[in-house]
N, C-alpha and C positions, 0 to 999 in steps of 0.2 A: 506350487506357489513359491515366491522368492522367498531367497533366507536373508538372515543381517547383513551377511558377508557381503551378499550382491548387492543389498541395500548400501552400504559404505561404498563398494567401491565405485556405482556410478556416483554416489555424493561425492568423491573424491575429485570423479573426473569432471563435473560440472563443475564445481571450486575452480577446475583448473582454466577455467578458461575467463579473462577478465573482462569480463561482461558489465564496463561501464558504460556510461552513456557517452563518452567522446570514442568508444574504441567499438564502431563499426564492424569492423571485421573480425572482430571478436564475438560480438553479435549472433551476425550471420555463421558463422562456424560452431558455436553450440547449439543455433538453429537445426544446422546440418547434424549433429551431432543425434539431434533429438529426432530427428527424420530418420537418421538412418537405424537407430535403436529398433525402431517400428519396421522397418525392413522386413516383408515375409513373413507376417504377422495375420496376412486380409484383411486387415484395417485399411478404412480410409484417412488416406494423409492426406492435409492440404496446408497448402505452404500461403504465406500473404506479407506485405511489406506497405504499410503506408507512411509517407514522409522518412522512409529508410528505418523504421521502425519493423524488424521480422516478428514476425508470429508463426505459431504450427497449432493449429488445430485437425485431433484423432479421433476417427467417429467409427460408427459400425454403422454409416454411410444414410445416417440421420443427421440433421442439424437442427432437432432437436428431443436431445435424450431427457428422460426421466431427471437424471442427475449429471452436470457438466463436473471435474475436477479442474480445478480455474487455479494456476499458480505465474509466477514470473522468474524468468530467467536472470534478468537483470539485477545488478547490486549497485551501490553506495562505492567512491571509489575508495583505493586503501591500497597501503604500501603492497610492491610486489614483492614481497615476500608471507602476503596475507593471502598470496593467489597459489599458494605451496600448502595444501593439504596436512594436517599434521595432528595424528593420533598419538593421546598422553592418556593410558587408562581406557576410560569409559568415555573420552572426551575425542570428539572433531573437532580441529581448531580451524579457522579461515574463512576468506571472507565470505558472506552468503550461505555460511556452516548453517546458520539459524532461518538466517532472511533471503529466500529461502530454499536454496537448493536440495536441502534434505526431505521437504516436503514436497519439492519435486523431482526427487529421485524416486519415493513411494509413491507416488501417483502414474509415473510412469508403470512402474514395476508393475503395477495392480492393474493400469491399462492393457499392458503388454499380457500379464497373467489371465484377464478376462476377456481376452480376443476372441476365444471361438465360445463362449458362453450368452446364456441368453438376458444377460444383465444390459439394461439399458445406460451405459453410459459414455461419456463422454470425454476429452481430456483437450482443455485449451491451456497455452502457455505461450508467455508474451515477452517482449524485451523494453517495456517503459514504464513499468509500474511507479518505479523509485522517478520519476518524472512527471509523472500524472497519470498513466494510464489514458490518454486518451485517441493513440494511435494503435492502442493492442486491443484490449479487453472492451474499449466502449466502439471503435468499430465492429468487433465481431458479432459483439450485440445488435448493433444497427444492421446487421449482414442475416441478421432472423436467426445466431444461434443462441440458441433460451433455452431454460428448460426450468423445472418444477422446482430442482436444490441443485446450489451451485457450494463446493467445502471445497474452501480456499484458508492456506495451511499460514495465515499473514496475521497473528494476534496471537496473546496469552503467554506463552513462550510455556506453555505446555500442553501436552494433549488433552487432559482431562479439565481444562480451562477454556472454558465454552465464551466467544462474547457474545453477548447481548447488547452492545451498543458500540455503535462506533461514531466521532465525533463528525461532525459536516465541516465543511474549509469554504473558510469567505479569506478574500483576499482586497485588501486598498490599500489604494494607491493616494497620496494626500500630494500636492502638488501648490507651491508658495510662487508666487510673482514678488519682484520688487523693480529697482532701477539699479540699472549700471552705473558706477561712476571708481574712478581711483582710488586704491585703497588708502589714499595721503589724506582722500578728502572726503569721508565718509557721509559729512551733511550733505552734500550734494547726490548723493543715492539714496535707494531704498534695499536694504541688506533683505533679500530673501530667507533665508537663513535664520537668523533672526526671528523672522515672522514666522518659521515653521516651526522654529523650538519652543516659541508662547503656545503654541499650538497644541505640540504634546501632550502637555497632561491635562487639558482638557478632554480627548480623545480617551486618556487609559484612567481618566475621573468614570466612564461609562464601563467599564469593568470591576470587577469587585478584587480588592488588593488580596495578592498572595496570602495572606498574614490570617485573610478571614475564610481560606477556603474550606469546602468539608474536607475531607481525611482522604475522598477517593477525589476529588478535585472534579467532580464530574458538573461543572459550573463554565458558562464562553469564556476562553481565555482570549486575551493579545500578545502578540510578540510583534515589534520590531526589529525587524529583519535586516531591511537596509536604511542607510540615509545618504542620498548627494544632493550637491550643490557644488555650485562654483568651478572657475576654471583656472584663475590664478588667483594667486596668494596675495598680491598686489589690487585686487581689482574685487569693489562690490558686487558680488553676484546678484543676480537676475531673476534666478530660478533655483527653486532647488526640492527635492522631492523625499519624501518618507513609506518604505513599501510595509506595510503590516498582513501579520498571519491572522487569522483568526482562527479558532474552532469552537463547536458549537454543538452542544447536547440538542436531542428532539426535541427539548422543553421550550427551547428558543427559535429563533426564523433569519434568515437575512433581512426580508421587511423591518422586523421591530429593531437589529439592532444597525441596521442602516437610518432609520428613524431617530436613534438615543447620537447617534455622532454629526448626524449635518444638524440637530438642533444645535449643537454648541459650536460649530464653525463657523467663525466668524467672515465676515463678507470679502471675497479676491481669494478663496481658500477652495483649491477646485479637490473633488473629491469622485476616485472612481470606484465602484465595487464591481468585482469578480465572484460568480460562485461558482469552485470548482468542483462541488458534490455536495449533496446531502446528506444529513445524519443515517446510520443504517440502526435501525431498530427489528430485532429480533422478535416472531409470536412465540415467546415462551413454551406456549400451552398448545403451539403447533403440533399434529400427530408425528409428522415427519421430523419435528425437531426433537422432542420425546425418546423416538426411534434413538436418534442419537446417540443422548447419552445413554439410553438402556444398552448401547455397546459398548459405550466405555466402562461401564459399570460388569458388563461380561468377560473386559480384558482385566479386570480384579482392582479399577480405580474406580471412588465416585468422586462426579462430576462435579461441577461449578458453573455458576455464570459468572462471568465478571465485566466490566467496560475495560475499552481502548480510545486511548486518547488522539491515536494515531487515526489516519486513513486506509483505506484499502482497494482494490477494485470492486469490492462488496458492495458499493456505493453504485456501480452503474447495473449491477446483477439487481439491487434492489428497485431500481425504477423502472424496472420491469417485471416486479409484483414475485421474484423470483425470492424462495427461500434460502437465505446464505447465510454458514456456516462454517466460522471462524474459529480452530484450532492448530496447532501447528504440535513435532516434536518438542520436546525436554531442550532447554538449551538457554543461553542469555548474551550479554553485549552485543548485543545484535543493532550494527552501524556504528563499532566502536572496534578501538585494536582489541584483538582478545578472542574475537566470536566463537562460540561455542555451540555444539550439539551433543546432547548426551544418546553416544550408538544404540542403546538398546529402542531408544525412545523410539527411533527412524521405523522397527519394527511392530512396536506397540502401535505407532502413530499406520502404519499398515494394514493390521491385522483387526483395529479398530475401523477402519473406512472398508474393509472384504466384509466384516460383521454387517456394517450400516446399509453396504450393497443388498447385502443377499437378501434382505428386509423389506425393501424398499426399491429393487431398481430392479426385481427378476419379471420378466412378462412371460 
């Protein structure tokens, strides 16, 4: 079985490669990276690419095991001096240390470890998550591979922090008409602009103000994100557009709260929604989720559930009735300068998913 050491140093070497969404070849080269690690192994590799999006999924020539190990390659971009690996103590620093290469350094490792064994599983790993995920993880799915639990290392920012919820993401787009005219002579137009800022706070009137949230904020938030309009400075715009995030607990629907916002829009106020996932809701009381923490609890922590407010590819594992299972190593500032993994974690975080295997995925 692997030790820390080895666990760090591919964490090290997957840091090392910036694997943002504009650097392509960066991409594809810790793809290779990750193919070639599996080298000599009798595993089946299989390589895939859609929309220039790499993927590697490793199988023991199933597509579809007991248990997939479901992580992404890909990060948040960040100075390149965040792509230089750098141990202080008990700590990884750089970027993707948390988010999450170190959970995919131990999933390989355990991949690779349980090659000629009779454990049923599996290991996908994508390069678009921090994107949507919808060129990696929800094609592979749509390609038939599934399976029973998918533990994917993207929540809690510690191992023995289990979520049980993760929020869904609706997306609108709010979109103002007016008329043209010179900025000298503003009666003679209709300021777009204008009419999309009365707008506002009708819109965030349909959410409940920061000030009254609960304590774990587990309530549909909004964020505005962007706003344009206009082309010159001189001149009444015409158009002008408001993009909104949303998330959304299982308690709520895109129906109802697409329902709460065109009541109040007022008339020439075009309104799009997009839903990019749904909530993922954990069966608690699932035997196979149980399993789980009865392992962290064997590596000498107990466990937790908690929410995330975030997303995850968990969200297309669950609409395929698949059970997924969200923890990750010890670590924090994760999509922030600073990121952190605490090393022993990377092992704990190991040694806990070889317990869950042998339990649950030996035929």
């Amino acid at each position: 079985m692997s030790t820390q050491e080895e666990l760090l140093q591919t964490t090290k070497e997957l840091i090392a490669f910036q694997t943002t969404e504009d650097q392509s070849g960066q991409l594809r080269a810790c793809a290779n990276y990750i193919a070639d690690f599996f080298s000599e192994t009798g595993l089946t590799i299989e390589r895939f690419e859609h929309e220039g999006i790499p993927s590697i999924v490793v199988t023991k020539g199933t597509k579809t095991p007991t248990v997939f190990l479901s992580g992404h390659f890909d990060v948040v971009p960040g100075d390149p001096e965040q792509f230089v690996p750098t141990v202080q103590g008990e700590k990884l620093f750089g970027r993707g240390a948390m988010d999450m290469k170190s959970g995919d350094a131990a999933m390989m490792h355990l991949m690779r470890d349980l090659a000629q064994t009779n454990h049923s599983v599996g290991l996908m790993l994508t390069g678009d998550e921090e994107i949507g995920g919808f060129n990696g993880t929800a094609k592979l799915l749509e390609a038939g591979y599934l399976s029973k639990v998918a533990i994917i290392p993207d929540g809690g920012e510690a191992v023995h922090l289990v979520m049980k919820s993760q929020k869904g993401i609706l997306r609108l787009t709010l979109t103002a008409h007016g008329v043209n005219a010179h900025g000298s002579m503003p009666w003679l137009g209709e300021n777009a602009i204008d009419r999309l800022i009365q707008v506002l706070p009708m819109v965030e009137d349909q959410f409940l103000d920061l000030e009254k949230h609960p304590a774990d904020h587990w309530v549909t938030t909004l964020n505005v994100g962007r706003i344009q309009g206009g082309l010159a400075t001189n001149q009444v715009p015409n158009t002008a557009t408001a993009h909104f995030d949303i998330r959304f607990p299982e308690t709520d629907s895109p129906d109802q709260i697409e329902t709460r916002i065109q009541s109040v829009l007022p008339e020439g106020i075009e309104a799009v929604f997009s839903v990019l996932g749904p909530p993922v809701a954990v069966a608690v009381d699932h035997d196979l989720a149980r399993l789980f923490l009865d392992a962290i609890r064997k590596g000498g922590r107990e466990p937790q559930w908690g929410v995330e407010h975030g997303a995850s590819d968990g969200r297309f594992f669950a609409e395929y009735g698949t059970l997924v299972l969200i923890s990750q190593p010890d670590g924090g500032n994760l999509h922030a300068p600073g990121e952190w993994v605490h090393i022993p974690s990377i092992k704990f975080y190991y040694d806990v998913l070889k317990t869950y295997l042998d339990k649950v995925a030996r035929e």
